[in-house]
mmCIF file of the protein (N, C-alpha, C, O) and its ligand, coordinates in Angstrom:
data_MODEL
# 
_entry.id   MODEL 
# 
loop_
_entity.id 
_entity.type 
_entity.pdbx_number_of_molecules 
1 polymer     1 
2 non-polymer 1 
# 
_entity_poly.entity_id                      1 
_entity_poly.type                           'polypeptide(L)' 
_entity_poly.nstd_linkage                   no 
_entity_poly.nstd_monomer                   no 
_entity_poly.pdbx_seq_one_letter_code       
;(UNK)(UNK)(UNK)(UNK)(UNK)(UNK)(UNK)(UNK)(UNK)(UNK)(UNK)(UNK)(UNK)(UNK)(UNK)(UNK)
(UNK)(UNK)(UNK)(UNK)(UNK)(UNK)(UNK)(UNK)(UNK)(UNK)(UNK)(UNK)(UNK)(UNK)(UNK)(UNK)
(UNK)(UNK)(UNK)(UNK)(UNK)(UNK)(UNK)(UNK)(UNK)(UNK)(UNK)(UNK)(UNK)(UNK)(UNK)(UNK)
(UNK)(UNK)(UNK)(UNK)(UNK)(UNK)
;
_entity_poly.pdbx_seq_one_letter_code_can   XXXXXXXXXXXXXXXXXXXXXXXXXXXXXXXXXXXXXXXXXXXXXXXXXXXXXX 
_entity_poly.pdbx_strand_id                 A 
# 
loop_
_entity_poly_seq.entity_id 
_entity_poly_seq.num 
_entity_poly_seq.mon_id 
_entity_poly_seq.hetero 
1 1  UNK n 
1 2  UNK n 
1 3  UNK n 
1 4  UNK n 
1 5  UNK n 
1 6  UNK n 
1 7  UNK n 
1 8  UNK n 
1 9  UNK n 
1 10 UNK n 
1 11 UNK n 
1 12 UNK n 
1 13 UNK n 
1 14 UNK n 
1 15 UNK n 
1 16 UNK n 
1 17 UNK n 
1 18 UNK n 
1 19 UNK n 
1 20 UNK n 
1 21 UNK n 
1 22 UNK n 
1 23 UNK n 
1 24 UNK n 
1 25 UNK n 
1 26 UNK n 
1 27 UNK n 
1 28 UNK n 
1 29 UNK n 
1 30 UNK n 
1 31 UNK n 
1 32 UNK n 
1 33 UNK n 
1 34 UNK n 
1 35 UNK n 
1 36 UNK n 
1 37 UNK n 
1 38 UNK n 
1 39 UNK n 
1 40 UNK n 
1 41 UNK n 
1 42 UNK n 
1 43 UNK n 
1 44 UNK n 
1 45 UNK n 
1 46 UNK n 
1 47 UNK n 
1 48 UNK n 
1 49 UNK n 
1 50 UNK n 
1 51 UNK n 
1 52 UNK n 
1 53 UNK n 
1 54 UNK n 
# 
loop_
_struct_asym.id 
_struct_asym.entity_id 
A 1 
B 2 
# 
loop_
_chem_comp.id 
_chem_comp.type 
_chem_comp.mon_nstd_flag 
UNK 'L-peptide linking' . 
ZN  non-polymer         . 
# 
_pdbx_entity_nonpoly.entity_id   2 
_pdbx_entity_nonpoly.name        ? 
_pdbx_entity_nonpoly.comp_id     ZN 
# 
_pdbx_nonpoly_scheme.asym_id         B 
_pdbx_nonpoly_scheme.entity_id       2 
_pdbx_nonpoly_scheme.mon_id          ZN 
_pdbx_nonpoly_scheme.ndb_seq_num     1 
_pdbx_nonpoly_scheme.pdb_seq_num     101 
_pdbx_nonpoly_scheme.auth_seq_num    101 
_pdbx_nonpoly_scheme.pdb_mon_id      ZN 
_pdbx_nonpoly_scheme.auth_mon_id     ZN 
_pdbx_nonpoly_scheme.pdb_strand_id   A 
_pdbx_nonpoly_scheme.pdb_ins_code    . 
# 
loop_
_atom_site.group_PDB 
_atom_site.id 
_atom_site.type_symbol 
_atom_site.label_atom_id 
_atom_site.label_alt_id 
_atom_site.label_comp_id 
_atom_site.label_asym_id 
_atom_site.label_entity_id 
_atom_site.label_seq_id 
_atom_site.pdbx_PDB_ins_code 
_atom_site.Cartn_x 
_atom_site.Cartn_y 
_atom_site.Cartn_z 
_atom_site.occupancy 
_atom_site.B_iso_or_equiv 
_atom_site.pdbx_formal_charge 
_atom_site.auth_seq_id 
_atom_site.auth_comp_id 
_atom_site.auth_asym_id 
_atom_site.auth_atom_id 
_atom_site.pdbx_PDB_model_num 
ATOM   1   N  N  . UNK A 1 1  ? -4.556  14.297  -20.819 1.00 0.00 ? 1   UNK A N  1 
ATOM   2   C  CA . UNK A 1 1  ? -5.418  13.208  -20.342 1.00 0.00 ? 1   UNK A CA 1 
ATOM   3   C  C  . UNK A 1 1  ? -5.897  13.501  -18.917 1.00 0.00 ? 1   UNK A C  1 
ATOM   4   O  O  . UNK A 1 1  ? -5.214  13.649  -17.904 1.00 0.00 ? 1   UNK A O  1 
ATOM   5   N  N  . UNK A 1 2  ? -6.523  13.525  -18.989 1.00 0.00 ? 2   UNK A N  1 
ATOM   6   C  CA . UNK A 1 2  ? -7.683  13.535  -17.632 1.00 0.00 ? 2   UNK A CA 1 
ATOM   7   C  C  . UNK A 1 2  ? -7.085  12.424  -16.311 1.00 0.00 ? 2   UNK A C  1 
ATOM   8   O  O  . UNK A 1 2  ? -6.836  12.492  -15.107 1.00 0.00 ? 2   UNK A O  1 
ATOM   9   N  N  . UNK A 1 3  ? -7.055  11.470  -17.356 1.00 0.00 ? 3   UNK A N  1 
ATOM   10  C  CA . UNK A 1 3  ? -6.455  10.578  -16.068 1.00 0.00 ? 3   UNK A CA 1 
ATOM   11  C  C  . UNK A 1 3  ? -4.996  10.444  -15.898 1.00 0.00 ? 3   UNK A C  1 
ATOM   12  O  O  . UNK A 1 3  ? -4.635  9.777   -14.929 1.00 0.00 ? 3   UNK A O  1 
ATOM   13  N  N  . UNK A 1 4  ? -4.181  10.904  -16.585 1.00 0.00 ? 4   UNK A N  1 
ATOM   14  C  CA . UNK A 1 4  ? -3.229  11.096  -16.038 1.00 0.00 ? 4   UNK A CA 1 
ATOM   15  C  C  . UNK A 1 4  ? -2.789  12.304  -14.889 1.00 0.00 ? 4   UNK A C  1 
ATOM   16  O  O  . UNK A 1 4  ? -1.792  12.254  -14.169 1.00 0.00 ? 4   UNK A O  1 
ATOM   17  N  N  . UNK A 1 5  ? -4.080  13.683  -14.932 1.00 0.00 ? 5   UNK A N  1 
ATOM   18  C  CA . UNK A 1 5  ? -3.792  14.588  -14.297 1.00 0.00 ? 5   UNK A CA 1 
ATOM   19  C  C  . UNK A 1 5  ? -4.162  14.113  -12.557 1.00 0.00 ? 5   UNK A C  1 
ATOM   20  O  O  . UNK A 1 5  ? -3.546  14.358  -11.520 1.00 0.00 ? 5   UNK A O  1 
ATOM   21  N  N  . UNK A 1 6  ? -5.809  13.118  -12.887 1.00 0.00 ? 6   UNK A N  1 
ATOM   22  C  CA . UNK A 1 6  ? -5.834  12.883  -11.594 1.00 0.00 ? 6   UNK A CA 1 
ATOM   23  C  C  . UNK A 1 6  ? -4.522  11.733  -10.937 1.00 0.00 ? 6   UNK A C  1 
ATOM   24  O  O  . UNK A 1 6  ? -4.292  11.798  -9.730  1.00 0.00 ? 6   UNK A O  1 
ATOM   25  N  N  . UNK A 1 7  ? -4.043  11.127  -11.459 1.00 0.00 ? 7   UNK A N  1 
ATOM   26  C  CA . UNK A 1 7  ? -2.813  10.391  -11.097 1.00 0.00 ? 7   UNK A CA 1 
ATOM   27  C  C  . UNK A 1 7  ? -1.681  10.726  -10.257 1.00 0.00 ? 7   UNK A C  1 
ATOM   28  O  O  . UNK A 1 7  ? -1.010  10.239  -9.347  1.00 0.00 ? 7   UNK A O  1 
ATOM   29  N  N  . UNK A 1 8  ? -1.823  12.450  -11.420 1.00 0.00 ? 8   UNK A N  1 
ATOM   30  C  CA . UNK A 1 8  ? -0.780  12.943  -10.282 1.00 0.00 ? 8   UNK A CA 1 
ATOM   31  C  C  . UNK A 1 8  ? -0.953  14.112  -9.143  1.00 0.00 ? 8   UNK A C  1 
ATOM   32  O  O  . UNK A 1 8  ? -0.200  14.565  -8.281  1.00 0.00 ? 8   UNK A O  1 
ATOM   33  N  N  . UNK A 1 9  ? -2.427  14.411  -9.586  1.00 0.00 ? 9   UNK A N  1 
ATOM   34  C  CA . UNK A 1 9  ? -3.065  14.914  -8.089  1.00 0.00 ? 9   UNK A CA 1 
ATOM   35  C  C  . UNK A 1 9  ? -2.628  13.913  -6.982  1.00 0.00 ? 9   UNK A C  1 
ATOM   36  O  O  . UNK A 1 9  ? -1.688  14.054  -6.200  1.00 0.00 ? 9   UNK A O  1 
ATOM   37  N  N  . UNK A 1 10 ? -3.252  13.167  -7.047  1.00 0.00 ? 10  UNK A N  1 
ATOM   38  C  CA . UNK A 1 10 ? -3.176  11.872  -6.119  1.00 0.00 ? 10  UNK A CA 1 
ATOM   39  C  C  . UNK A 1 10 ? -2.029  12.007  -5.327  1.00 0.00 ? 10  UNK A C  1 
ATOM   40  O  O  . UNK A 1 10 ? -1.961  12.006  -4.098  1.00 0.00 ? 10  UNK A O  1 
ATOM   41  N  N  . UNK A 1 11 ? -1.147  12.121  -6.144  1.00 0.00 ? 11  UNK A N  1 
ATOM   42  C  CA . UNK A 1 11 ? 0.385   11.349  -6.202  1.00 0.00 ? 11  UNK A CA 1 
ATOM   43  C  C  . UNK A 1 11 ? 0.886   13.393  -5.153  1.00 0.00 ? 11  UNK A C  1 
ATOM   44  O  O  . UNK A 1 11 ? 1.905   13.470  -4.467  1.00 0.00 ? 11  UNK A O  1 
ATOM   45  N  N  . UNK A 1 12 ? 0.321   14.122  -5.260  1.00 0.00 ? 12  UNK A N  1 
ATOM   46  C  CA . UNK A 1 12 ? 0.640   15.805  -5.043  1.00 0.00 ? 12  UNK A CA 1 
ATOM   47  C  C  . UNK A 1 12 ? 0.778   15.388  -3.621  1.00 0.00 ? 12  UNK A C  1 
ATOM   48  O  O  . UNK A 1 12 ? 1.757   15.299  -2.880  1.00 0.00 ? 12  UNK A O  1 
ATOM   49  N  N  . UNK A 1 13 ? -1.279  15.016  -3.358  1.00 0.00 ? 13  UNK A N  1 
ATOM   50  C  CA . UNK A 1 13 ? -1.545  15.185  -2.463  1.00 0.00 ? 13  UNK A CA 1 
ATOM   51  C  C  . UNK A 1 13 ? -1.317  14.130  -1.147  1.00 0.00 ? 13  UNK A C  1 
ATOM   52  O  O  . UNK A 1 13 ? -1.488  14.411  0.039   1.00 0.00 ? 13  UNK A O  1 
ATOM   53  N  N  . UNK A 1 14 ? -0.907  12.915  -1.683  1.00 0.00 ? 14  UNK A N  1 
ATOM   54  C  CA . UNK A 1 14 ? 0.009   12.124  -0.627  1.00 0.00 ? 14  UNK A CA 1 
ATOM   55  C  C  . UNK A 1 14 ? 1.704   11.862  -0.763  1.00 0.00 ? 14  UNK A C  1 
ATOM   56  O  O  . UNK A 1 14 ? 2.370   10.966  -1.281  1.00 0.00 ? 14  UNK A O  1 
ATOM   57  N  N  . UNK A 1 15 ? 1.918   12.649  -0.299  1.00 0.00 ? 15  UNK A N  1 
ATOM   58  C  CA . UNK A 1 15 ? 3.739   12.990  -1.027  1.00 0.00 ? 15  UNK A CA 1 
ATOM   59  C  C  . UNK A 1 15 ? 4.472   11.981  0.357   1.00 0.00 ? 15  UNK A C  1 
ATOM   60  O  O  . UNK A 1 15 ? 5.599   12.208  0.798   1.00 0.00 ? 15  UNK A O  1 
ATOM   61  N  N  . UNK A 1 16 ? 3.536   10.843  0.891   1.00 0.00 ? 16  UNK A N  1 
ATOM   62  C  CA . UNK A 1 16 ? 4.226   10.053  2.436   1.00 0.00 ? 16  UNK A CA 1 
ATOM   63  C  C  . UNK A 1 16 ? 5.542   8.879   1.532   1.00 0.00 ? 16  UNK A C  1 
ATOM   64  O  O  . UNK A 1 16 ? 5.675   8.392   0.409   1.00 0.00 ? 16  UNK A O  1 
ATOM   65  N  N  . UNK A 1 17 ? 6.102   8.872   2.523   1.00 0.00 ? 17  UNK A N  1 
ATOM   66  C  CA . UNK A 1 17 ? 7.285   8.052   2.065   1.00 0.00 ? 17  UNK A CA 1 
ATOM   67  C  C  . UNK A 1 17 ? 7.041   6.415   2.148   1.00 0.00 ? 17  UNK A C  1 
ATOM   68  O  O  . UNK A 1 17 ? 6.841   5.879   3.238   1.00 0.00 ? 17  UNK A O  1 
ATOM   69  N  N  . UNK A 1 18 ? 7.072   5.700   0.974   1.00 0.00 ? 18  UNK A N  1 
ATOM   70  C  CA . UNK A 1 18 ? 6.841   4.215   1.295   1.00 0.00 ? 18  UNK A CA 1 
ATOM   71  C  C  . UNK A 1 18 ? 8.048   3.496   1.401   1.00 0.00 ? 18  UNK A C  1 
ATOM   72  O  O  . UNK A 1 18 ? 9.158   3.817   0.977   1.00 0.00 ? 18  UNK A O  1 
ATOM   73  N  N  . UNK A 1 19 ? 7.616   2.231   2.172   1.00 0.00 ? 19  UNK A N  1 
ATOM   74  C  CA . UNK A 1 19 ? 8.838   1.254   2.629   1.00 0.00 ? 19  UNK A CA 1 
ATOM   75  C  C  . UNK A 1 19 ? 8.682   0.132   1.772   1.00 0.00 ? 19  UNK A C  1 
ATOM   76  O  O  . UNK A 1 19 ? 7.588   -0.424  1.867   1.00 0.00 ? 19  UNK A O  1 
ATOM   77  N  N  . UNK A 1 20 ? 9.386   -0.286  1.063   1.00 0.00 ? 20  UNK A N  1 
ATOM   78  C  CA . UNK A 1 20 ? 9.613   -1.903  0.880   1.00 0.00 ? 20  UNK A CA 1 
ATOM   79  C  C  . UNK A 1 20 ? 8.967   -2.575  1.807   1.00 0.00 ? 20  UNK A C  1 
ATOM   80  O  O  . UNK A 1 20 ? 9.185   -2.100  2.922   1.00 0.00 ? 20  UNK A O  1 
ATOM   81  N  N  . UNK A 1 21 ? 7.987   -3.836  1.812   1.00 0.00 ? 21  UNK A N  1 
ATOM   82  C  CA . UNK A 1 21 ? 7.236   -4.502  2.910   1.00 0.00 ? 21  UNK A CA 1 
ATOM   83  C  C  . UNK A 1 21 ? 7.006   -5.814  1.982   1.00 0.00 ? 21  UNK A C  1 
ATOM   84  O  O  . UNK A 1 21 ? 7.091   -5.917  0.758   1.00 0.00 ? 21  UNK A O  1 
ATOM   85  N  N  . UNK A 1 22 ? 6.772   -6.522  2.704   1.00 0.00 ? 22  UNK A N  1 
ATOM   86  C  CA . UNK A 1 22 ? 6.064   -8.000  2.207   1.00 0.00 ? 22  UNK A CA 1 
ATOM   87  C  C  . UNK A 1 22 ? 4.934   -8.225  2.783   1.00 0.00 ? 22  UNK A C  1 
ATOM   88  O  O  . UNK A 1 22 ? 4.702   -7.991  3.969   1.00 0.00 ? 22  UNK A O  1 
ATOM   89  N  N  . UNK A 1 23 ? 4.151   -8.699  1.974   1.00 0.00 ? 23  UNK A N  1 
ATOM   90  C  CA . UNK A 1 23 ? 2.310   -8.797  2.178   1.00 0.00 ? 23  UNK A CA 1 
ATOM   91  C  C  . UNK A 1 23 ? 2.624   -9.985  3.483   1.00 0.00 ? 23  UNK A C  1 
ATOM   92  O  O  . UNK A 1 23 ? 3.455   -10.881 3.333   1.00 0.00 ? 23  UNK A O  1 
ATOM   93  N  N  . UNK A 1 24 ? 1.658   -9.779  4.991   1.00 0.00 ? 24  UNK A N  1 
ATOM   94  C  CA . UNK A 1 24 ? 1.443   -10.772 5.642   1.00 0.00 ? 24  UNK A CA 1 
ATOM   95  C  C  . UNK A 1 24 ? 0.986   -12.039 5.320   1.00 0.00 ? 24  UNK A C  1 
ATOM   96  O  O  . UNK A 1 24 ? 1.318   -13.064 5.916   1.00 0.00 ? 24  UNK A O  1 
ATOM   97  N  N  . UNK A 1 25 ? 0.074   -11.963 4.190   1.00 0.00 ? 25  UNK A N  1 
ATOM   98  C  CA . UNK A 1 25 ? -0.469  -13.005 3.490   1.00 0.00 ? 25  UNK A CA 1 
ATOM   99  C  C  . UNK A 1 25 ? -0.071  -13.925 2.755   1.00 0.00 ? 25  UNK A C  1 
ATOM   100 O  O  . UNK A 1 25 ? -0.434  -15.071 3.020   1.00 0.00 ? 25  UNK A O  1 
ATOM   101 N  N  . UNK A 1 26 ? 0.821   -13.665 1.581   1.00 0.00 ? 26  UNK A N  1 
ATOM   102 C  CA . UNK A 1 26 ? 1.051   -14.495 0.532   1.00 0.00 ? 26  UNK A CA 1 
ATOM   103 C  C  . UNK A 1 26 ? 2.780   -13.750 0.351   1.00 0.00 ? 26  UNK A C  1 
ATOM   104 O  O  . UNK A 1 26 ? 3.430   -14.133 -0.622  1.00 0.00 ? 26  UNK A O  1 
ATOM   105 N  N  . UNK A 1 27 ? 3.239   -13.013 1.038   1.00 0.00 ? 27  UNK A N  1 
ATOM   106 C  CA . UNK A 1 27 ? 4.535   -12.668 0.722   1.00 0.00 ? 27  UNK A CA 1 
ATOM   107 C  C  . UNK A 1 27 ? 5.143   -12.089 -0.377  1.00 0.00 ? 27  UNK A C  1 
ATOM   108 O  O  . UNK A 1 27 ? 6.289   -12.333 -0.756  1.00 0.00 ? 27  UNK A O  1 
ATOM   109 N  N  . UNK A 1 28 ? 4.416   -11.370 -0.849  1.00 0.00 ? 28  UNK A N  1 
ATOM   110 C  CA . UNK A 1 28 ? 4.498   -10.644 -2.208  1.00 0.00 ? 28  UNK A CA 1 
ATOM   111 C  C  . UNK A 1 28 ? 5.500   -9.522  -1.581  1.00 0.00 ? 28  UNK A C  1 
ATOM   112 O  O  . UNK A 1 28 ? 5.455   -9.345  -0.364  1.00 0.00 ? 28  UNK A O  1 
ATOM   113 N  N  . UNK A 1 29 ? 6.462   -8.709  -2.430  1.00 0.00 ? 29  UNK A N  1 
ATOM   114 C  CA . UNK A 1 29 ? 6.948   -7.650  -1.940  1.00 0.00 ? 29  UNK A CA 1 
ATOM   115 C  C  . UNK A 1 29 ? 5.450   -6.551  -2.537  1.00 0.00 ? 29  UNK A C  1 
ATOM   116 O  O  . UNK A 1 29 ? 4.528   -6.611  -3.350  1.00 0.00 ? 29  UNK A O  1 
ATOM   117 N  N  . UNK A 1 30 ? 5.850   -5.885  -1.799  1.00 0.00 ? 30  UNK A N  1 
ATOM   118 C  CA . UNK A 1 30 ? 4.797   -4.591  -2.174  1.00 0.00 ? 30  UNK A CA 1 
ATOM   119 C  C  . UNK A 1 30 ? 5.527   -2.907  -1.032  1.00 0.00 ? 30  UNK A C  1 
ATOM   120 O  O  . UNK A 1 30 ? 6.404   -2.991  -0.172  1.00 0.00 ? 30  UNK A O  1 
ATOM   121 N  N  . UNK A 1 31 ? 5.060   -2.084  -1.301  1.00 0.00 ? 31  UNK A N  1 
ATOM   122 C  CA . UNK A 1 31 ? 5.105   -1.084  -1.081  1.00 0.00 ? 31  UNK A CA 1 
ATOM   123 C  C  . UNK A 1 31 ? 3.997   -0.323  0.443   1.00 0.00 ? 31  UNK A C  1 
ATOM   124 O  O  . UNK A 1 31 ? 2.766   -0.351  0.447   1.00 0.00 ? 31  UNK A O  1 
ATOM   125 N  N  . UNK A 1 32 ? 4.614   0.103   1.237   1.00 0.00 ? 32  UNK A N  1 
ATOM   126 C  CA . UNK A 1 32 ? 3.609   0.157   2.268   1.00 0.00 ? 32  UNK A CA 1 
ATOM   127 C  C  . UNK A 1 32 ? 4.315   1.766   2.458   1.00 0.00 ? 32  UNK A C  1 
ATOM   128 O  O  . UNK A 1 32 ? 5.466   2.074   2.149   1.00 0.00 ? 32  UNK A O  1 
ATOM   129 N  N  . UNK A 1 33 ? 2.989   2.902   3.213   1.00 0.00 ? 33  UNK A N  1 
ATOM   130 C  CA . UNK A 1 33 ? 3.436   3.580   3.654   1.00 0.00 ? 33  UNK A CA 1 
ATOM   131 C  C  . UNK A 1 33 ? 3.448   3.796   5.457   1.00 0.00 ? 33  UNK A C  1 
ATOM   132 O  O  . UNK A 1 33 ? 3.468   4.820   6.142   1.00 0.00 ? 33  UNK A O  1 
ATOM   133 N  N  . UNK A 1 34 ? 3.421   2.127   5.873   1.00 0.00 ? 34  UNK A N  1 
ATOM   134 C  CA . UNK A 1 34 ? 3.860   1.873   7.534   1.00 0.00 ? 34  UNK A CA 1 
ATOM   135 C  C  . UNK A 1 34 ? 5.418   1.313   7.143   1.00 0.00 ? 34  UNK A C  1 
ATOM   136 O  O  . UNK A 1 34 ? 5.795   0.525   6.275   1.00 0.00 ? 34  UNK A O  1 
ATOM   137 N  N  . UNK A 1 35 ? 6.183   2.119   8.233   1.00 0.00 ? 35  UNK A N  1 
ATOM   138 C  CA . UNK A 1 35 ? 7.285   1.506   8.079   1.00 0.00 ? 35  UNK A CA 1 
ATOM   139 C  C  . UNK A 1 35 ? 7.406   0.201   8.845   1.00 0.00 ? 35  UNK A C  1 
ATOM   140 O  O  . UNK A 1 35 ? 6.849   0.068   9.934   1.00 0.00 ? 35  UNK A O  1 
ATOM   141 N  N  . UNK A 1 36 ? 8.290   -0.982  8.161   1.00 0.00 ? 36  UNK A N  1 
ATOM   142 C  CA . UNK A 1 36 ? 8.914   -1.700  8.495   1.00 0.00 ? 36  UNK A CA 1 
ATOM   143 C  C  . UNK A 1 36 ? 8.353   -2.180  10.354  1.00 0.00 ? 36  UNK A C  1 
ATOM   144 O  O  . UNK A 1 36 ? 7.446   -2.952  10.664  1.00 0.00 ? 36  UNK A O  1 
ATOM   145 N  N  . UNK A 1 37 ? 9.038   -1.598  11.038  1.00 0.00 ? 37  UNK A N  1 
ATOM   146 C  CA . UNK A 1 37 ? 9.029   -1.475  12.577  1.00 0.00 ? 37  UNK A CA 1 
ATOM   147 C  C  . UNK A 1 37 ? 7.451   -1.097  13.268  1.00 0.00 ? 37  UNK A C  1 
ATOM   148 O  O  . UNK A 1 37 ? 7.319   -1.280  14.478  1.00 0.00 ? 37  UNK A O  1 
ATOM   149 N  N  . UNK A 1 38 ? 6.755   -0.785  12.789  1.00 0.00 ? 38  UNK A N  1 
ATOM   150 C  CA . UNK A 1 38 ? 5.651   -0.588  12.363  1.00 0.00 ? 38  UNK A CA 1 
ATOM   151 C  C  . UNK A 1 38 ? 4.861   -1.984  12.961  1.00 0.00 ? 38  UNK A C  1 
ATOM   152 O  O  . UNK A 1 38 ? 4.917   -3.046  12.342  1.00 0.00 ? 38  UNK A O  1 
ATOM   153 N  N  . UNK A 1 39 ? 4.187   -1.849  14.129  1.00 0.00 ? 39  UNK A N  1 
ATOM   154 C  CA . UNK A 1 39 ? 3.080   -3.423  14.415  1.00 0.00 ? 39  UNK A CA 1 
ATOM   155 C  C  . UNK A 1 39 ? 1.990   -4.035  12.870  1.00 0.00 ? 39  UNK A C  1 
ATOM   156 O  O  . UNK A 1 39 ? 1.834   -5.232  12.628  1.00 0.00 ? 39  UNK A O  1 
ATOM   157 N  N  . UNK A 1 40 ? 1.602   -3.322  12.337  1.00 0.00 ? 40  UNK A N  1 
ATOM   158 C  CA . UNK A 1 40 ? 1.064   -2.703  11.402  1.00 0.00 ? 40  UNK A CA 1 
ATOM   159 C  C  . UNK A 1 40 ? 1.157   -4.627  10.786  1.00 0.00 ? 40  UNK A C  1 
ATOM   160 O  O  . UNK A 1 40 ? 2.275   -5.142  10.809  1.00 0.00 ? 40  UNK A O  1 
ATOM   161 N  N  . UNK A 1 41 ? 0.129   -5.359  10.368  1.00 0.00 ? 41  UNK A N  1 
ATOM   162 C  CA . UNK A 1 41 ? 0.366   -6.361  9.192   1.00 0.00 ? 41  UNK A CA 1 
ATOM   163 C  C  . UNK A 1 41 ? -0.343  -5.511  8.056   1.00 0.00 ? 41  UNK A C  1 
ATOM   164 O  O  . UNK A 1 41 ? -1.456  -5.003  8.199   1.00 0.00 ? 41  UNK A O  1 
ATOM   165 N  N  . UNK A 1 42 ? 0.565   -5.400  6.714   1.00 0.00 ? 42  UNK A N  1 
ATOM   166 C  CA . UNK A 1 42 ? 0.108   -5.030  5.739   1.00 0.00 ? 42  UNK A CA 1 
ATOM   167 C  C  . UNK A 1 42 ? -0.212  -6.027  4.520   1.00 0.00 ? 42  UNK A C  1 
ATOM   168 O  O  . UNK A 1 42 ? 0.758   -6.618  4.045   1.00 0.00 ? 42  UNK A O  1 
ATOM   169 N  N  . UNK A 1 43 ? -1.051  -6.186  4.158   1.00 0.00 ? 43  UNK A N  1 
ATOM   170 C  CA . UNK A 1 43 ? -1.627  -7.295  2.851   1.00 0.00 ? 43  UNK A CA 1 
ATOM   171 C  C  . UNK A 1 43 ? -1.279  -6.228  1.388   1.00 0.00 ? 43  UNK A C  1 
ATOM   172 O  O  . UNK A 1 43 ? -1.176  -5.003  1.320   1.00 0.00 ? 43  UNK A O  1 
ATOM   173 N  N  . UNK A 1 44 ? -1.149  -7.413  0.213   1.00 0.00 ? 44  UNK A N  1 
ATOM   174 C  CA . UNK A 1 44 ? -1.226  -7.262  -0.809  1.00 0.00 ? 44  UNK A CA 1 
ATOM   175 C  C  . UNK A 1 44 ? -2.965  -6.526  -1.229  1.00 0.00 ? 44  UNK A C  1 
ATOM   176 O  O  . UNK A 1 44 ? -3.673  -6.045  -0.344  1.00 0.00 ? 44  UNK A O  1 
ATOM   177 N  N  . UNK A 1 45 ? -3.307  -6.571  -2.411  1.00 0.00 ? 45  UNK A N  1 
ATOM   178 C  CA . UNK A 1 45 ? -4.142  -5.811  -2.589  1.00 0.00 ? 45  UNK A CA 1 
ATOM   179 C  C  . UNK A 1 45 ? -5.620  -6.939  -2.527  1.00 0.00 ? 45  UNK A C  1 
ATOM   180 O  O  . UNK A 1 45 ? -6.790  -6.689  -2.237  1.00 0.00 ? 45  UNK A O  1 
ATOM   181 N  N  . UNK A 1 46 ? -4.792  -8.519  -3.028  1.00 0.00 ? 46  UNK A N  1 
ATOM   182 C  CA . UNK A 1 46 ? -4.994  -9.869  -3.318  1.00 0.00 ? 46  UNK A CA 1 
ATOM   183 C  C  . UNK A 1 46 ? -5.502  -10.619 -1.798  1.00 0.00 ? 46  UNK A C  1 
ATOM   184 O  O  . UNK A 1 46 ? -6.257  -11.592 -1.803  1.00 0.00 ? 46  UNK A O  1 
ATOM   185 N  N  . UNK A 1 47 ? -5.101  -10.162 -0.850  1.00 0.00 ? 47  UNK A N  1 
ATOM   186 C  CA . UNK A 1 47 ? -4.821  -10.330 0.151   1.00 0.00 ? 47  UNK A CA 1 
ATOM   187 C  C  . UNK A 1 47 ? -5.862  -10.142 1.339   1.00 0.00 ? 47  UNK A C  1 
ATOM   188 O  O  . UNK A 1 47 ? -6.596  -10.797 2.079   1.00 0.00 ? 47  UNK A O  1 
ATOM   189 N  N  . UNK A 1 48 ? -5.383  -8.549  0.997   1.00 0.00 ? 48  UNK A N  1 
ATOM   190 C  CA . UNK A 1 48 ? -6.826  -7.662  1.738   1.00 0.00 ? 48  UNK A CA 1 
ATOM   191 C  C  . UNK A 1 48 ? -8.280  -7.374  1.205   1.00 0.00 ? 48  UNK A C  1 
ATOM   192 O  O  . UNK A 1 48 ? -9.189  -6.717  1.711   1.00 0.00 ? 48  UNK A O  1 
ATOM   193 N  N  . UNK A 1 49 ? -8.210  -8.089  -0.003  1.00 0.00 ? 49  UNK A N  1 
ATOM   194 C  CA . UNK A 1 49 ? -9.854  -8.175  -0.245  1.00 0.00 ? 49  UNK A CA 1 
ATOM   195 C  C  . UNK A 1 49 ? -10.209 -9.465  0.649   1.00 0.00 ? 49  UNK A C  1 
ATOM   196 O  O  . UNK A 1 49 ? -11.364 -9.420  1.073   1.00 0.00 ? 49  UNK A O  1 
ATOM   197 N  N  . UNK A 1 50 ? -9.605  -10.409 0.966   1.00 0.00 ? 50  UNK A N  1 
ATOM   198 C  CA . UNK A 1 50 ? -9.909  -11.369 1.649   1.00 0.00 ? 50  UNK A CA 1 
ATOM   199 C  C  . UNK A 1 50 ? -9.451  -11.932 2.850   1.00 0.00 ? 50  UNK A C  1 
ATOM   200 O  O  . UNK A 1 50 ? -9.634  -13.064 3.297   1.00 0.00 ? 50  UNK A O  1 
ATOM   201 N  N  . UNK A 1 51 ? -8.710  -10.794 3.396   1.00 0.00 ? 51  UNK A N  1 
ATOM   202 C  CA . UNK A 1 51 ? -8.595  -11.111 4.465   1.00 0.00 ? 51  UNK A CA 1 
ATOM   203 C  C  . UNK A 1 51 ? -10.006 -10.539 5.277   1.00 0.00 ? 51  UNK A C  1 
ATOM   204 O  O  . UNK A 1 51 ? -10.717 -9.674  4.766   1.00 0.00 ? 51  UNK A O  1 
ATOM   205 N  N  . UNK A 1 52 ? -10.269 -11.089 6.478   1.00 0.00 ? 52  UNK A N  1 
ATOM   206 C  CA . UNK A 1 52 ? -11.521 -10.994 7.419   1.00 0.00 ? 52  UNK A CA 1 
ATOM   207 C  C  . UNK A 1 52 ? -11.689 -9.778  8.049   1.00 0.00 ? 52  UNK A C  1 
ATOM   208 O  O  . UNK A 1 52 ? -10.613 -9.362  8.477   1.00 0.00 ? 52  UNK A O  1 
ATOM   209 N  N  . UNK A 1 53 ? -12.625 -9.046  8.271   1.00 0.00 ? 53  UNK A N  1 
ATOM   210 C  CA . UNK A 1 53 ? -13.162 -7.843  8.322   1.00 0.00 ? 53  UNK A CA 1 
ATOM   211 C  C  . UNK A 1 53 ? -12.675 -7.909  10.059  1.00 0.00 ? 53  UNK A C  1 
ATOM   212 O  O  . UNK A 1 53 ? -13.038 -8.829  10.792  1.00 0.00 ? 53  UNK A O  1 
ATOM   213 N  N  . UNK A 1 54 ? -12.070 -7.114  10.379  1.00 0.00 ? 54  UNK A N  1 
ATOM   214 C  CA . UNK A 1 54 ? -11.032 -7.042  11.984  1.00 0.00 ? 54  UNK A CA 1 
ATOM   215 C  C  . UNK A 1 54 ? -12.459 -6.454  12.865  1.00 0.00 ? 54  UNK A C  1 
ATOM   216 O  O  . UNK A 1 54 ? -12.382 -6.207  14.069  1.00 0.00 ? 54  UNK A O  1 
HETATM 217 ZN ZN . ZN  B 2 .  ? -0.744  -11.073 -0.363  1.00 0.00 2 101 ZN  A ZN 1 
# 
């Protein structure tokens, strides 16, 4: 499958380590690759389509 190969291109070519995080927004757990300690507010996917253009 085609799309499974690009999946794991993807997946080759960002090999960064993600943290457990909770969306600033709505508090969803989700996956971030800013750690934790990190100033960084990270949104859900739900989140950051609507959060306001910075
Ligand atoms: Zn959210």
């Amino acid at each position: 499958m085609p799309q499974c190969r690009y999946a794991q291109c993807l997946k080759l070519r960002n090999p960064q380590k993600l943290f457990a995080r909770c969306c600033s927004g709505c508090g969803v757990a989700l996956q971030s690759p800013y750690a934790p300690e990190r100033p960084e507010r990270i949104f859900c996917e739900g989140c950051y389509v609507k959060s306001p253009v910075v």
